[in-house]
C-alpha positions as CSV (number, residue, x, y, z in Angstrom):
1,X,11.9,-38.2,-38.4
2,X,11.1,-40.2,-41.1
3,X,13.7,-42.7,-42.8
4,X,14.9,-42.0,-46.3
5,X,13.0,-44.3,-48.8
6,X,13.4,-44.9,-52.2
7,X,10.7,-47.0,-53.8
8,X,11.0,-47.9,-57.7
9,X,7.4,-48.2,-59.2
10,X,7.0,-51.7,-59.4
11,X,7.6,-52.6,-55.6
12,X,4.1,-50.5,-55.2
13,X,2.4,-52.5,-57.7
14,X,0.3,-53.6,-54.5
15,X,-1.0,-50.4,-53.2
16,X,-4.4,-51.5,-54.5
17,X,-4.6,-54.2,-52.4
18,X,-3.4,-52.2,-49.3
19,X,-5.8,-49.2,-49.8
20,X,-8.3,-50.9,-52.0
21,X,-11.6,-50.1,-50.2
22,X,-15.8,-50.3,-51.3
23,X,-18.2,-47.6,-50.2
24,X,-20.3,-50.4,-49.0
25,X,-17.8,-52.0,-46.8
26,X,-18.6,-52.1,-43.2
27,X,-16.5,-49.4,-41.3
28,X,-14.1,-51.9,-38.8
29,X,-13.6,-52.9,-41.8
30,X,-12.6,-49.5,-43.3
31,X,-10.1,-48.5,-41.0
32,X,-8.2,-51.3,-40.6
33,X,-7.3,-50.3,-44.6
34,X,-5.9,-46.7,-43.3
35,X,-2.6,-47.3,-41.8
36,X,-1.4,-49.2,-44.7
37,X,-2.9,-46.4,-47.3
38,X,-0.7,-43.9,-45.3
39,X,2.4,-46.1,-45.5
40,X,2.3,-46.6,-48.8
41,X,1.3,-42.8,-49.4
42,X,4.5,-42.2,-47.4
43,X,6.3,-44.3,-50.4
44,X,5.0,-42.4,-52.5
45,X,5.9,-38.9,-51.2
46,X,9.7,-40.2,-51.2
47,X,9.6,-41.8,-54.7
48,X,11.7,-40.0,-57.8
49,X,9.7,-37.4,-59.4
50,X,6.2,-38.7,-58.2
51,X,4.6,-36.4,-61.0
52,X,6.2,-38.1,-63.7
53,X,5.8,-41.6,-62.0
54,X,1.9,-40.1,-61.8
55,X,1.3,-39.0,-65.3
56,X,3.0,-42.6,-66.7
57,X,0.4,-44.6,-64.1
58,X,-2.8,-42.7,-64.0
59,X,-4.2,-45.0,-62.4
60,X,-1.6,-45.6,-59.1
61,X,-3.3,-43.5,-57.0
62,X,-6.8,-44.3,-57.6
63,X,-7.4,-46.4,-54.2
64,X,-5.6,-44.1,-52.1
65,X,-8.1,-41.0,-53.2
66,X,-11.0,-43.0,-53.2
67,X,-10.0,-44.0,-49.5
68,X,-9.4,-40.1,-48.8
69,X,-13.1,-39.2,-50.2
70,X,-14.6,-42.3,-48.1
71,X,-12.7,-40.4,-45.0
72,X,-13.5,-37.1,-45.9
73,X,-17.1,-38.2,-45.7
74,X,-17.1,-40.0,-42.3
75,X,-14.9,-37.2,-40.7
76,X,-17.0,-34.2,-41.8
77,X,-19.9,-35.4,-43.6
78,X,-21.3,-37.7,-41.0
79,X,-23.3,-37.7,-38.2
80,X,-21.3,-39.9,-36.4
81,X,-18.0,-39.1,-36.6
82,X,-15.1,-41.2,-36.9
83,X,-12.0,-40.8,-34.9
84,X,-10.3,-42.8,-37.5
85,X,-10.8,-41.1,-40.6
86,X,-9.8,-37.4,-38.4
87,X,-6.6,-39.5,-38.0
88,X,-6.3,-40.4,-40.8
89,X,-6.7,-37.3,-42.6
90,X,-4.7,-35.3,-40.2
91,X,-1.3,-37.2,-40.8
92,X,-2.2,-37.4,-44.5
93,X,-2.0,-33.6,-43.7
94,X,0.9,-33.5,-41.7
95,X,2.7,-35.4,-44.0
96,X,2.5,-32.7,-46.6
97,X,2.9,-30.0,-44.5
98,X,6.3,-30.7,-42.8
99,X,7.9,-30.4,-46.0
100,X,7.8,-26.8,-45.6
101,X,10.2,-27.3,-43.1
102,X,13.8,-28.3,-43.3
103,X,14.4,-31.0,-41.0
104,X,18.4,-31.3,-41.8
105,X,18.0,-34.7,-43.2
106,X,18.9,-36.0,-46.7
107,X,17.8,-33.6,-50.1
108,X,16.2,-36.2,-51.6
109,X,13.5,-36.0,-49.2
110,X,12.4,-32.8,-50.5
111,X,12.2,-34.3,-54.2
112,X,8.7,-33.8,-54.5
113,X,7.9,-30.5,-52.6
114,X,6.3,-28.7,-54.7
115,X,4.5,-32.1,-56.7
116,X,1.2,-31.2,-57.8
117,X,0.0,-34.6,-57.1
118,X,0.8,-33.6,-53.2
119,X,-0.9,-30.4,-53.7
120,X,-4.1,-31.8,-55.4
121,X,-4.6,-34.1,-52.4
122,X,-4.2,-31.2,-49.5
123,X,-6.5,-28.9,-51.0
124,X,-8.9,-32.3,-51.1
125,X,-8.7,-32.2,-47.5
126,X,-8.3,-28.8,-46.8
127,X,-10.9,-27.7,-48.2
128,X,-13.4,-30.0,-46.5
129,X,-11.5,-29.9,-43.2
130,X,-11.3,-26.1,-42.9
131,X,-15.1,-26.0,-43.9
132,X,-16.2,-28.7,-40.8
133,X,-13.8,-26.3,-38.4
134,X,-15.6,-22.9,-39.2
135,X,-18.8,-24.5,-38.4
136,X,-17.8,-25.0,-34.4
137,X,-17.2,-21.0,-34.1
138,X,-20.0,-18.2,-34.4
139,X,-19.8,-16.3,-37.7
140,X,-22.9,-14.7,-37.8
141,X,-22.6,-10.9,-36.6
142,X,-18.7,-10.6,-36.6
143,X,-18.8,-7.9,-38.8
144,X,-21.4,-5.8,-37.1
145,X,-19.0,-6.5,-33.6
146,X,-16.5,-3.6,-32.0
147,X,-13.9,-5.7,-32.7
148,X,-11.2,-3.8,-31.1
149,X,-13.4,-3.9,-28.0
150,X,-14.6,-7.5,-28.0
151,X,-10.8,-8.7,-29.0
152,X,-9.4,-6.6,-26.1
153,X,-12.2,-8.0,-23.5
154,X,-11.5,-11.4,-24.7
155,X,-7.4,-10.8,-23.7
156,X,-8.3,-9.4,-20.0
157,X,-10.7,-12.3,-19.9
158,X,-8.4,-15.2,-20.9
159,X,-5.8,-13.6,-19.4
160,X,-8.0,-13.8,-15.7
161,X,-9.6,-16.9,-16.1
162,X,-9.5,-19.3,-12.9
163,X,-7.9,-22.8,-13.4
164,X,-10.1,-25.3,-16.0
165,X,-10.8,-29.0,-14.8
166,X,-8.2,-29.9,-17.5
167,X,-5.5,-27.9,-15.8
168,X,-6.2,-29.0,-12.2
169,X,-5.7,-32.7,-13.6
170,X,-2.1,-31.8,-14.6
171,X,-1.6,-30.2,-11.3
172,X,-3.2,-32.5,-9.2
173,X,-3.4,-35.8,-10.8
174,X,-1.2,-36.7,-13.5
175,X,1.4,-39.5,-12.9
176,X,5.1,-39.4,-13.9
177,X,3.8,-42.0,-17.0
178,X,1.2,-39.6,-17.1
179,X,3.4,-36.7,-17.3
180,X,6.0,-38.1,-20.1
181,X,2.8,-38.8,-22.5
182,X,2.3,-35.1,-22.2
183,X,5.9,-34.3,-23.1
184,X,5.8,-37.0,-25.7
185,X,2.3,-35.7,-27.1
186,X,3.8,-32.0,-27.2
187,X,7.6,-32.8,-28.6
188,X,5.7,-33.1,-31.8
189,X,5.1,-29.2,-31.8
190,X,7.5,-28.4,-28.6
191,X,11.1,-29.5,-30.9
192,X,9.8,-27.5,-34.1
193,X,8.3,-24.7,-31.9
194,X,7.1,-21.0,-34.0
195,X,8.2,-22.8,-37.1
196,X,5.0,-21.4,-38.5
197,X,5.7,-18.2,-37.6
198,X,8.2,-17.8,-39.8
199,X,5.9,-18.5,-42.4
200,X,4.3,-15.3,-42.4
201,X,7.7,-12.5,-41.5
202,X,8.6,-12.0,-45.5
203,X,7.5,-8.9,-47.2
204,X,7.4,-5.5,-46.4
205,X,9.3,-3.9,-43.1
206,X,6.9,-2.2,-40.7
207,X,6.0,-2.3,-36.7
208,X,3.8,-4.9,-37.3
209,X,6.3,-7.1,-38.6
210,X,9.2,-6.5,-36.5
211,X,6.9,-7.3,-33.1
212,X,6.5,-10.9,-34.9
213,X,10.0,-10.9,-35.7
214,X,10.9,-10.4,-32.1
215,X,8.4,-13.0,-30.8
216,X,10.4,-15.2,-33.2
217,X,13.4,-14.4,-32.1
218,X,12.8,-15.1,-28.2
219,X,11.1,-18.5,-29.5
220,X,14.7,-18.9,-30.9
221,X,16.7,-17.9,-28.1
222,X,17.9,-15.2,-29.2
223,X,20.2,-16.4,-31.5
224,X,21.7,-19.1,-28.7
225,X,21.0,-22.4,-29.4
226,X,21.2,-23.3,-25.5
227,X,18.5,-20.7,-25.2
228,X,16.0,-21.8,-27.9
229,X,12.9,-22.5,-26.9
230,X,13.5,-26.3,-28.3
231,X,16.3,-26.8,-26.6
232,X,14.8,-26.4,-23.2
233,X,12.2,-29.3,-24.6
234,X,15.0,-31.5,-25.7
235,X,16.4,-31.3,-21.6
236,X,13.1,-32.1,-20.9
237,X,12.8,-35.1,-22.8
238,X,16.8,-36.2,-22.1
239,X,16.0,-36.1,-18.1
240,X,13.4,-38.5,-18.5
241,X,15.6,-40.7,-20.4
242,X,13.2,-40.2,-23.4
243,X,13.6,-40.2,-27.2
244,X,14.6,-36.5,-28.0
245,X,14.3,-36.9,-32.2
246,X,11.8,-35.0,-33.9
247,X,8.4,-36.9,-34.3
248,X,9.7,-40.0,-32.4
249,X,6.4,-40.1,-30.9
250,X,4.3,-39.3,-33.9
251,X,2.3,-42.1,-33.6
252,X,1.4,-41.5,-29.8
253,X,-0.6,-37.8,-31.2
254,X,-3.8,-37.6,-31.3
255,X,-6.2,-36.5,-34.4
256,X,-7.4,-33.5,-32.2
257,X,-3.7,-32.4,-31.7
258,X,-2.6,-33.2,-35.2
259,X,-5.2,-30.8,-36.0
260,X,-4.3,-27.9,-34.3
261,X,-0.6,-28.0,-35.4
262,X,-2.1,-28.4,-39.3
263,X,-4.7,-25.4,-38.5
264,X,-1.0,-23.6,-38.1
265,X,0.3,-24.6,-41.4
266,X,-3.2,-24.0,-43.0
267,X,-3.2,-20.2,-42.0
268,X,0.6,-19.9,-42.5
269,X,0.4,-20.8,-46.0
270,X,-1.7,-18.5,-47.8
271,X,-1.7,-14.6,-47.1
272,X,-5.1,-14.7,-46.9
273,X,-5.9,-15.8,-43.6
274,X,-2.6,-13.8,-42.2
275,X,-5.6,-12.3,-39.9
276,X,-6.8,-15.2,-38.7
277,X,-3.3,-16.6,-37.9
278,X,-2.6,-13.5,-36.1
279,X,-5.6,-14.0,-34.3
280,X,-4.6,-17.6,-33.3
281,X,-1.4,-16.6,-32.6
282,X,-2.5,-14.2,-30.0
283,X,-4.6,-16.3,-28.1
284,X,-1.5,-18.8,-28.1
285,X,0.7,-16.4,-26.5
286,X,-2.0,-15.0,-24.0
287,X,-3.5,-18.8,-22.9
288,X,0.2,-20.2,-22.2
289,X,1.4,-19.0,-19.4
290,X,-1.9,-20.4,-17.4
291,X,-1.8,-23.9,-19.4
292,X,1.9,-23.9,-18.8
293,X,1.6,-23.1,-14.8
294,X,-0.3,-26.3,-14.4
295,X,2.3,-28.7,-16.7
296,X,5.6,-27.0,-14.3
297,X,3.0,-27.6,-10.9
298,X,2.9,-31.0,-12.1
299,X,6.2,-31.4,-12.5
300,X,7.0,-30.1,-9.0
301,X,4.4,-32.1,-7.4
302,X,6.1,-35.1,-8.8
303,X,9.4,-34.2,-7.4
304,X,10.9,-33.7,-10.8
305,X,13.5,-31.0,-11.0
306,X,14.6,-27.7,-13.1
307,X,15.4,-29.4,-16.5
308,X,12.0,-31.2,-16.3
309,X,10.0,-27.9,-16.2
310,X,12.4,-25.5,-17.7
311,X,10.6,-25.4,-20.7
312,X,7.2,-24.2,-18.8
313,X,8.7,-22.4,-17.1
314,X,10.5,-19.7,-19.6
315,X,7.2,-20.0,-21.8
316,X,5.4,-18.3,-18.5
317,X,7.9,-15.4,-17.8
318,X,7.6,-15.0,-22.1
319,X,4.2,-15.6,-23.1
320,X,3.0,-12.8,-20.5
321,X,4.9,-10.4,-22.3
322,X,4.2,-11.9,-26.1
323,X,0.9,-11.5,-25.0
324,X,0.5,-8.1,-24.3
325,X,3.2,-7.4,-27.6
326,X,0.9,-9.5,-30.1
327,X,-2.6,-7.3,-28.6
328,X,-1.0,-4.1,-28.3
329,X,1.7,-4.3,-31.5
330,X,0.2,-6.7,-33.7
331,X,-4.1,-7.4,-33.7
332,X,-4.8,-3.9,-33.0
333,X,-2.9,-1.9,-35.3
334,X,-3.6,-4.4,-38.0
335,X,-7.5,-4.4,-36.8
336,X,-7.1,-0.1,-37.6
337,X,-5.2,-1.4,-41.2
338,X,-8.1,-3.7,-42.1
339,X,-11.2,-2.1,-40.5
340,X,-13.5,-4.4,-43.1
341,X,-11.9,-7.7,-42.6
342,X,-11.1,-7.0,-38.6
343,X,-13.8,-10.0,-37.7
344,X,-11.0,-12.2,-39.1
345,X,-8.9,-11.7,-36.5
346,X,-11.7,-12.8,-33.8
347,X,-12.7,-15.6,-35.9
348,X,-8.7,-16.8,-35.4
349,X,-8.7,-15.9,-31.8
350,X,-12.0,-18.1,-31.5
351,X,-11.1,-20.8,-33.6
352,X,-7.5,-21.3,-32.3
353,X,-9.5,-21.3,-28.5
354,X,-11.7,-23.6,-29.7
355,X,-9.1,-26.2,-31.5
356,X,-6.5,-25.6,-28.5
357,X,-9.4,-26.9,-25.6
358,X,-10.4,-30.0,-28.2
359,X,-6.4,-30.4,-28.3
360,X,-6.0,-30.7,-24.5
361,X,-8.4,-32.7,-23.8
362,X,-7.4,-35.6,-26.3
363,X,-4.3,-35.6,-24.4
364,X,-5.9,-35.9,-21.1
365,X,-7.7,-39.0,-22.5
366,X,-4.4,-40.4,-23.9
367,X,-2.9,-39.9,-20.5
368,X,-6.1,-41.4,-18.4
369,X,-5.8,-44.6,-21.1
370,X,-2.7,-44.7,-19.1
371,X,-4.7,-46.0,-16.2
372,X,-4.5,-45.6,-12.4
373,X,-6.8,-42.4,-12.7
């Protein structure tokens, strides 16, 4: 979790020289700039009433967005993309986002919340991010589609799909060292699991809502802390004698992963896309159980016990039946609800498919960087 910091004006006085960048610089150059404009954007996010401190100094964050539009261009406007600038971006993101959580830590770090500076930079990025995103999943047609019919082929089809190359490398393959990047990797997700979720249950009682209400409450074992879904995570990570604080290993994630957690927050957050999100969230629940098979056959193979494949384990006996629950009493009452906007909720089932394979295999490349593979 990230330390408290309280930054008086005049100690950033500097920024410029950390994030000061020219469109004609060459790009090694470029992104050595990037961890320092995220530090001191950090700074920033704890500082006293950064709108105030904003509209005093005009001119403070000048570098910082001219190093986010240079990034915005060589993550989705170029050819070649640049791992870099996705980083980048996606913990600029990520930053943001997690202050819609509560994270039990000091009040102060909430100070700026609901800053409009903070909310003038995400929809920056959002709205170029989410663009690049939709243009990796069909869109043409999904109106014209049985959607009902296609949605419920996709479910028997995910559901019946024989192991991927990526899961018979977790089974198979991975190393112990290979095995804790994985749980470091997913703690970032795995200790604030279905926070999301909860995003999206206000409003209006009806069957709909109380099936994602129960989901939630199984995610959150039942009420029992030793139960919760997170908990089983945090024996994971205390068996393996590794750090079990939320984002300890933040800076071990990769863009690809970062990415799919903010795709979460981005459909959350407005009531808009609550189709789509449902539509991610189904394929979530429906592709788990076979992901999670290969992590706990892993974890067998390498001799590990119980509390180092608990986790995996009750996400299997779960997800089978949060599965069927988010196809049957979810997507397609809501797809009978909102017959002209339906395709929305196969555009989420795609493009949560889609970002959920690109996830898994930037942690199989973080793992084989490992070595001995």
């Amino acid at each position: 979790m990230f330390q408290i910091v309280s930054t008086p004006y005049q100690n950033l006085t500097n920024l410029s020289k950390i994030v000061h960048i020219n469109s004609k610089l060459d790009q090694s150059v470029l992104d050595l700039d990037y961890q320092g404009a995220e530090e001191a954007f950090v700074r920033f996010i704890h500082m006293d009433d950064l709108d105030n401190v904003i509209r005093l100094n005009p001119d403070l964050l000048d570098n910082f967005e001219e190093m986010v539009n240079c990034a915005l261009v060589n993550a989705y406007s170029n050819d070649a993309c640049c791992p870099r600038s996705h980083l980048f971006l996606q913990r600029i993101l990520y930053h943001i986002y997690r202050l819609k959580l509560f994270w039990f830590d000091d009040l102060s770090n909430y100070d700026n919340e609901t800053s409009s500076c903070l909310f003038a930079i995400r929809l920056k990025i959002e709205k170029k991010w989410a663009t690049w995103e939709k243009s990796h999943v069909e869109l043409r047609n999904l109106n014209s589609l049985k959607i009902d019919q296609v949605l419920t082929k996709k479910v028997e089809e995910d559901l019946n799909v024989l192991p991927s190359e990526e899961g018979l490398f977790f089974k198979n393959e991975i190393s112990l060292a290979g095995y804790q990047r994985l749980l470091a990797i997913t703690s970032l997700d795995g200790l604030v699991e279905a926070s999301q979720l909860s995003r999206v249950l206000g409003g209006v009682g009806n069957e709909v809502q109380l099936t994602l209400l129960k989901i939630l409450w199984e995610e959150y074992g039942s009420g029992k802390l030793a139960r919760k879904h997170s908990s089983h995570f945090i024996q994971m990570l205390k068996t393996l004698n590794m750090d079990t604080k939320p984002e300890a290993y933040l800076d071990l994630v990769p863009w690809e992963v970062l990415a799919n957690i903010n795709h979460s927050f981005l459909l959350s957050e407005y009531k808009q896309h609550y189709l789509r999100y449902v539509g991610g969230l189904l394929y979530v629940e429906v592709s788990a159980p076979l992901a999670f098979q290969s992590y706990k056959d892993a974890g067998k193979r390498l001799g590990l016990g119980e509390e180092c494949t608990s986790y995996w384990d009750l996400h299997i006996k779960e997800d089978i039946r949060h599965g069927q629950w988010m196809l049957q009493d979810v997507a397609l009452p809501l797809l009978k609800q909102y017959e002209d906007q339906a395709w929305q909720l196969l555009l989420g089932y795609n493009q949560q498919k889609f970002i959920s394979a690109r996830a898994l295999k930037a942690i199989i490349e973080s793992i084989r960087e490992l070595g001995n593979y």
